[in-house]
Structures are given as structure tokens and as C-alpha cells.
C-alpha atoms as one frame of an Amber mdcrd trajectory, in Angstrom:
protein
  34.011  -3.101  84.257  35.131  -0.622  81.757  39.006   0.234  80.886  37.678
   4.171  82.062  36.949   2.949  85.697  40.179   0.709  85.780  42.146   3.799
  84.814  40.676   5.844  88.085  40.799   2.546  90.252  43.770   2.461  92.788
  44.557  -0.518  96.537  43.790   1.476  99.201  45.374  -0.960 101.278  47.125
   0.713 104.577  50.889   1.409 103.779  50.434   0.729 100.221  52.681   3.903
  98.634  52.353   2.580  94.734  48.348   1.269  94.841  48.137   2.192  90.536
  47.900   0.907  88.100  46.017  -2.125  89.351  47.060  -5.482  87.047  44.137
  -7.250  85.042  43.917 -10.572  85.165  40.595 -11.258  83.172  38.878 -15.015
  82.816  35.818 -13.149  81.044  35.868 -10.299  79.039  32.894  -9.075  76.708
  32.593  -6.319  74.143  29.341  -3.816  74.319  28.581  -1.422  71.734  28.280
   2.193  72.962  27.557   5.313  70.992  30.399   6.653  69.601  31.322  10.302
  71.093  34.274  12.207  69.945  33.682  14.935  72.873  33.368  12.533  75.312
  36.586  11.276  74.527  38.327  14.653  73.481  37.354  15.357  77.419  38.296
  12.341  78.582  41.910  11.830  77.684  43.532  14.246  79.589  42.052  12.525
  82.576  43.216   9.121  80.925  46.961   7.774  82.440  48.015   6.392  79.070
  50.507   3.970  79.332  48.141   1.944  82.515  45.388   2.184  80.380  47.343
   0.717  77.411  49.085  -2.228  79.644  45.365  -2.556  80.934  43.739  -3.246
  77.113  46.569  -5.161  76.049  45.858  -7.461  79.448  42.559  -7.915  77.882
  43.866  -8.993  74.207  43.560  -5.357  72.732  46.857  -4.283  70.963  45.534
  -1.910  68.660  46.278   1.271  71.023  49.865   3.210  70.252  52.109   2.919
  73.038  52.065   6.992  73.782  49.208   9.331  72.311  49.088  13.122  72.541
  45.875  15.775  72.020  47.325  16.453  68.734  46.099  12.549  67.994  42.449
  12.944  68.678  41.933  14.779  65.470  42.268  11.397  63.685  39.150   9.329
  63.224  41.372   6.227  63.323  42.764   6.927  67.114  39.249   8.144  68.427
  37.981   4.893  67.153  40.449   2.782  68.852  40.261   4.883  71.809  36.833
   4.682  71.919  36.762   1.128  71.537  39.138   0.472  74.537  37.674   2.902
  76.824  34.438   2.013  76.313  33.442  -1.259  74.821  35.774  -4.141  76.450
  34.272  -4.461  79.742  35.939  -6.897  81.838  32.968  -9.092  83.514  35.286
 -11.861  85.414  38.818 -11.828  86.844  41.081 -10.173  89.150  42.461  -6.959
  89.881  45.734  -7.272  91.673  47.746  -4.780  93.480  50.921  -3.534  92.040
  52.575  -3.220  95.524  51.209  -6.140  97.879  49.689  -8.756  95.110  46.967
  -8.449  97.255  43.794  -9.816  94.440  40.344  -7.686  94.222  37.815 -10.100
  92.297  35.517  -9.155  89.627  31.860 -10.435  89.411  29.468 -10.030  86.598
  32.012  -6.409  85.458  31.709  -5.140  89.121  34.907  -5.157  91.224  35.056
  -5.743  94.838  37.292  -3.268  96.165  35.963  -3.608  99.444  39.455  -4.257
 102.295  39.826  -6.381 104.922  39.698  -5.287 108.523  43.467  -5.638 108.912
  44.166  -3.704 105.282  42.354  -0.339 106.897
């Protein structure tokens, strides 16, 4: 699982007011090249919730991200890279995604998160 699904990733669980952003807890993570893409990313940020999806790359041992970015920042070759890097090349292929509000843990298998509820948690 990429960092740019964990940013859009919320618990749906029933009553649960403050679902995002869900905490990492990785056992596996692996790094894939991908193409680099400066539009991508240009059109990506403002969709990106910064400061979840830096607590979310320094959760899996990335702490090359500033703690707040702006658009003015994606003019540098240096950020893009980083953010690029983060967004798109740590995947995280085993751990845990927990909710912020109820602990409750969603596993991840081979980079695909179950986010599937319980009978009781719809």
C-alpha cells in the first residue's frame, strides 16, 4: 500500500467522529521504483493532507519530508523528489492500520489493507 492511498484512507466504524489519519504500524515495508512525474505530483498535493502523510512516512522510517510544504515548494527538484519518493515508492506490504478514535486494527497483507468492518462496527 502506497503513502497516496493511506492519505485518502479513513475507519468507517459506526460512531467513529475522528476515523483520519489512520496510524501505521508496518512489520514490512518495501521500496518500488516508479517513474518520476512532476505533474502528477504538482496535481496531487493539493489533494495530499500534509502533516498525516508526513506522520505516515516517518511511521515507515522516512524523515526526509519537511514538516509543512506549500505549492510555492514544488518548483524545487529537491522537494518533488522527496515527495515523490514518499508518495509513491514506500509501499507498506505488512502491518496494521489502526484507528485514531477506537484503536480498532485493519491488517495489511501482501500492501493490500483489509478495511472490511465487522457486523457490529456497521
Amino acid at each position: 500500500m502506497r503513502l497516496l492511498t493511506h492519505n485518502m484512507l479513513s475507519s468507517n466504524i459506526k460512531g467513529v467522529t475522528n476515523g483520519f489519519p489512520l496510524r501505521i504500524e508496518a512489520e514490512k515495508i518495501i521500496e518500488k521504483q516508479v517513474d518520476f512525474n512532476a505533474d502528477f505530483l504538482k496535481n496531487m498535493f493539493p489533494k495530499i493532507e500534509w502533516k498525516a502523510f508526513v506522520d505516515a512516512s516517518q511511521s515507515m522510517g522516512y524523515t526526509e519530508l519537511p514538516e509543512e510544504a506549500e505549492a510555492s515548494m514544488l518548483e524545487e527538484e529537491e522537494f518533488l523528489k522527496k515527495f515523490h519518493h514518499a508518495l509513491l515508492e514506500l509501499h507498506l506490504e505488512e502491518g496494521d492500520l489502526v484507528c485514531p478514535e477506537t484503536g480498532r486494527r485493519f491488517q495489511v497483507k501482501k500492501g493490500i489493507p483489509n478495511m472490511l468492518l465487522h457486523e457490529d462496527e456497521v
